[in-house]
C-alpha positions in Angstrom: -30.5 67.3 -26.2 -26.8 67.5 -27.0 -24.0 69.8 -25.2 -22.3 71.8 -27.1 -18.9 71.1 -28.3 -16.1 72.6 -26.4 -14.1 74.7 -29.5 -10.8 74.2 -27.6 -11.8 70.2 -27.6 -13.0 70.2 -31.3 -9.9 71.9 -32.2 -7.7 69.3 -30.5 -9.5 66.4 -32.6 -8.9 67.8 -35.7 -5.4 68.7 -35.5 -5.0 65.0 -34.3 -6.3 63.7 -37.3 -4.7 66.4 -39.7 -1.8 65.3 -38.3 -2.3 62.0 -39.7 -3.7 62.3 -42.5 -1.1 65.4 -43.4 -3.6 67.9 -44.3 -6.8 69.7 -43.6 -9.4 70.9 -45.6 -12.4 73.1 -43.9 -15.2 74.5 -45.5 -17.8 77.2 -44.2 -21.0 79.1 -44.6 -20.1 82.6 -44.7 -22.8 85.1 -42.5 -24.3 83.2 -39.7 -20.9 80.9 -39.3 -17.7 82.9 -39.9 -19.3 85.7 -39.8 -22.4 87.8 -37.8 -25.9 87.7 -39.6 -26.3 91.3 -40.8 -29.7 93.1 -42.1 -28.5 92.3 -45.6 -26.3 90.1 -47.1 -24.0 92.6 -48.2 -23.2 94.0 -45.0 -22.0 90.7 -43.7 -18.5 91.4 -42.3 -15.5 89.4 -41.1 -14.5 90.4 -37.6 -10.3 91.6 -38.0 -9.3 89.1 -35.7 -11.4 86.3 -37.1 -9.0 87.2 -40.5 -5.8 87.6 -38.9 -7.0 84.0 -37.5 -8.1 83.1 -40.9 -4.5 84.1 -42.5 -2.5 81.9 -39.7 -4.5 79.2 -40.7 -4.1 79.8 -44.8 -0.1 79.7 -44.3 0.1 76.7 -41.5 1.9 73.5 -42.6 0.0 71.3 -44.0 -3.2 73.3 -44.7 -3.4 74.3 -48.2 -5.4 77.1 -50.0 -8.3 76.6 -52.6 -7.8 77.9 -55.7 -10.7 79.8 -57.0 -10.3 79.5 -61.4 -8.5 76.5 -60.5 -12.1 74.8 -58.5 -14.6 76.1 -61.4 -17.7 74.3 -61.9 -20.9 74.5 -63.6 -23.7 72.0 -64.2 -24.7 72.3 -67.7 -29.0 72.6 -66.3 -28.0 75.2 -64.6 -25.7 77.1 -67.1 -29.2 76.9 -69.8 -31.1 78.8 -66.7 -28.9 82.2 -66.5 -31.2 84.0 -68.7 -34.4 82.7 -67.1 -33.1 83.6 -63.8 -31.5 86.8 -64.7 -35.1 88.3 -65.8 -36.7 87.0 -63.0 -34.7 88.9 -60.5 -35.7 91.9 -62.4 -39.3 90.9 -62.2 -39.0 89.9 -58.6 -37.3 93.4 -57.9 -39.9 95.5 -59.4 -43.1 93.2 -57.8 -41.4 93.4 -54.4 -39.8 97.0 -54.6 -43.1 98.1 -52.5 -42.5 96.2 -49.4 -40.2 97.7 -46.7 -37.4 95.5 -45.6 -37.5 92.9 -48.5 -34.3 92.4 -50.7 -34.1 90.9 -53.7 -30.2 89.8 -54.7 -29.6 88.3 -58.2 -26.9 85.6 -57.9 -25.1 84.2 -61.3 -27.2 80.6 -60.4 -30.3 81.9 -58.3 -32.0 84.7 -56.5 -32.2 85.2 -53.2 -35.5 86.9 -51.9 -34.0 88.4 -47.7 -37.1 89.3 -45.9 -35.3 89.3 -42.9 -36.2 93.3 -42.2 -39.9 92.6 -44.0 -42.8 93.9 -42.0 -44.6 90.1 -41.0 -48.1 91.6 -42.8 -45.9 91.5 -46.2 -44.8 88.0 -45.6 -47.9 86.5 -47.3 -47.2 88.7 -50.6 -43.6 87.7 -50.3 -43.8 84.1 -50.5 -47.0 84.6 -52.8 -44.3 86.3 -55.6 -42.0 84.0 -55.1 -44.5 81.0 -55.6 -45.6 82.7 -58.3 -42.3 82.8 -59.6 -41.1 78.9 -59.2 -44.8 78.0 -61.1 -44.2 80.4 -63.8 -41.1 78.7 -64.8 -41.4 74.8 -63.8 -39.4 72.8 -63.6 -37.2 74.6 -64.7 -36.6 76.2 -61.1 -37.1 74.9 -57.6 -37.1 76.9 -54.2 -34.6 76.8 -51.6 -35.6 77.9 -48.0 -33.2 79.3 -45.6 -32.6 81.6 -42.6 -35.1 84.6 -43.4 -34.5 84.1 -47.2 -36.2 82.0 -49.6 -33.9 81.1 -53.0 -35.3 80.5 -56.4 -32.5 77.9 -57.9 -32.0 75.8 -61.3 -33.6 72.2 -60.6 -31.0 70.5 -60.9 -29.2 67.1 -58.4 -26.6 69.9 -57.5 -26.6 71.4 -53.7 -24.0 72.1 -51.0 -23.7 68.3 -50.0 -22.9 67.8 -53.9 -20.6 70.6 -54.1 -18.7 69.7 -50.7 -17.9 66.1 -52.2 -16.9 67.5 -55.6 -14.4 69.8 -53.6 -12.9 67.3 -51.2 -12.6 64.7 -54.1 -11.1 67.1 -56.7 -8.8 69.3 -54.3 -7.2 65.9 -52.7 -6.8 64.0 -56.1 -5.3 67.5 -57.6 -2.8 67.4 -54.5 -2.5 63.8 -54.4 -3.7 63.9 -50.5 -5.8 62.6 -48.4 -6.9 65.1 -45.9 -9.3 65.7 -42.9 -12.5 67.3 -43.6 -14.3 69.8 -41.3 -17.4 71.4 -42.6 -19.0 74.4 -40.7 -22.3 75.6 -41.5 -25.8 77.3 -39.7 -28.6 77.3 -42.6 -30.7 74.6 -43.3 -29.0 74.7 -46.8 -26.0 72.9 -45.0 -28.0 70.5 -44.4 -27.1 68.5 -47.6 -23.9 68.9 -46.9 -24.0 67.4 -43.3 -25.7 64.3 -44.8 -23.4 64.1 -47.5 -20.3 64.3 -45.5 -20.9 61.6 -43.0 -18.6 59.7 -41.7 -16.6 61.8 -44.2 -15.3 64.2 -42.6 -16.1 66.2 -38.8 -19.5 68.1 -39.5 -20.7 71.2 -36.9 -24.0 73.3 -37.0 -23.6 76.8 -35.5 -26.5 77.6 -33.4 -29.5 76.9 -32.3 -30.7 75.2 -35.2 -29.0 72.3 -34.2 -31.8 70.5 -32.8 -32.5 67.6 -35.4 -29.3 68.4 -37.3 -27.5 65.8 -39.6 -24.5 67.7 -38.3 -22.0 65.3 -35.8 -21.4 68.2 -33.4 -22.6 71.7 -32.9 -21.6 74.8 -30.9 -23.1 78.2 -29.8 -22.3 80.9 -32.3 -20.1 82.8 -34.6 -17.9 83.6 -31.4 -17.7 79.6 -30.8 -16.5 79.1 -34.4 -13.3 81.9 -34.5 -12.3 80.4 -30.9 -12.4 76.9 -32.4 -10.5 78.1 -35.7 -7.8 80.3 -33.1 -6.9 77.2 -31.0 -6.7 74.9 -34.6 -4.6 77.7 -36.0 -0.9 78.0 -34.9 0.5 80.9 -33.0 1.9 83.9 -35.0 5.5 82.8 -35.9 5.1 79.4 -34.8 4.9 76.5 -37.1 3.1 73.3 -37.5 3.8 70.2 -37.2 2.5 68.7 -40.2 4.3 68.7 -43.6 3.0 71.4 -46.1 0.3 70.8 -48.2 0.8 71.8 -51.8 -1.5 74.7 -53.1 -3.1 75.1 -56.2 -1.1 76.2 -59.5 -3.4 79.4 -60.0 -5.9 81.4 -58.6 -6.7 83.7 -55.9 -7.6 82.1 -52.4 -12.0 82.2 -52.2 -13.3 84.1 -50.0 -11.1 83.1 -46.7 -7.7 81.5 -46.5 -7.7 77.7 -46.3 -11.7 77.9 -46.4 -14.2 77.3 -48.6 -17.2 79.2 -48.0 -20.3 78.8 -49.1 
């Protein structure tokens, strides 16, 4: 079985290589990677240092920001399933309401089933619904397992290995660079992406799902991942010594600074 990767070690590779290449690009999973897995999805927070570690790293010399508006995309499959999937979260809510623990959370391109909480006697009528669900509406739909959550999703040859590809691609041809790529991630949904990215760009599975992993390296936890992104990120009032990365024309920064998360 592997060792883990030393955060001060992985940190050190990187900003070797996004020295040469003059820019870095990371993208994350949110809750279970930057941040703690909480009861719900919602209550997923960012630790205050991990931010303040997050913002050195968003104005750091050549490590630019992801524009939101300006990183838009939809798959045209999945755009004709809004309406589909937007009455089957209320059906999903309403069949499920009766079991303790489970939450059902309708997503503009899915919905999430979280049984995380569920009693384990509910399970069976959980995955039942859901079933149910995915039949009711082939092909239209496919499901998506992950940590404690099950995803109904439009079928379509779009996942997070596809979207991390799009992103690199279109963010370095829109700023004419050529950067290193880090992708962090602990579901089985970045999984895709792993495979995708090969060779690519340096991949890492947080946790203890790394056993079998497409991922290149892997380390212990959320904890692991903000010391890695603390010794990549320059010290407060100290700059890089890369050039600066352009940043997108408009926009507001997704989610975390000089991040993409998923």
């Amino acid at each position: 079985m592997r060792a883990p990767s030393s955060p001060a070690l992985l940190a050190t590779e990187v900003r070797e290589t996004a020295r040469e290449r003059g820019a870095l690009l990371i993208m994350s999973d949110f809750d279970g990677t930057l941040a703690p897995i909480a009861n719900t999805p919602s209550e997923a927070r960012l630790a205050p240092p991990a931010r303040k570690v997050l913002a050195r790293l968003a104005t750091a010399p050549g490590v630019g920001l992801i524009e939101g508006p300006g990183m838009g995309f939809t798959h045209l499959q999945a755009a004709e399933c809004r309406q589909i999937l937007k009455g089957l979260a209320t059906d999903l809510i309403e069949k499920l309401s009766g079991l303790r623990g489970v939450e059902v959370e309708p997503k503009e391109f899915g919905v999430a089933v979280h049984y995380r909480r569920a009693y384990p006697s509910d399970l069976a009528e959980v995955f039942f619904q859901v079933e149910e669900a995915r039949e009711a509406h082939a092909p239209h739909l496919t499901t998506r397992p992950g940590k404690k959550v099950l995803e109904l999703v439009p079928n379509v040859p779009w996942n997070k290995g596809e979207c991390a590809l799009w992103i690199r691609d279109r963010w370095a041809r829109t700023q004419s660079l050529d950067p290193a790529v880090v992708y962090l991630g602990d579901d089985e949904t970045d999984e895709s992406a792993f495979q995708a990215l090969r060779g690519k760009a340096l991949t890492v599975r947080v946790g203890s799902g790394h056993r079998g992993s497409r991922a290149a390296r892997w380390v212990t936890d959320v904890s692991a991942v903000h010391r890695f992104l603390a010794a990549l990120a320059p010290p407060e009032g100290v700059e890089g010594e890369t050039r600066e990365a352009p940043r997108a024309a408009t926009g507001e920064p997704t989610r975390g600074p000089a991040v993409e998360s998923a």
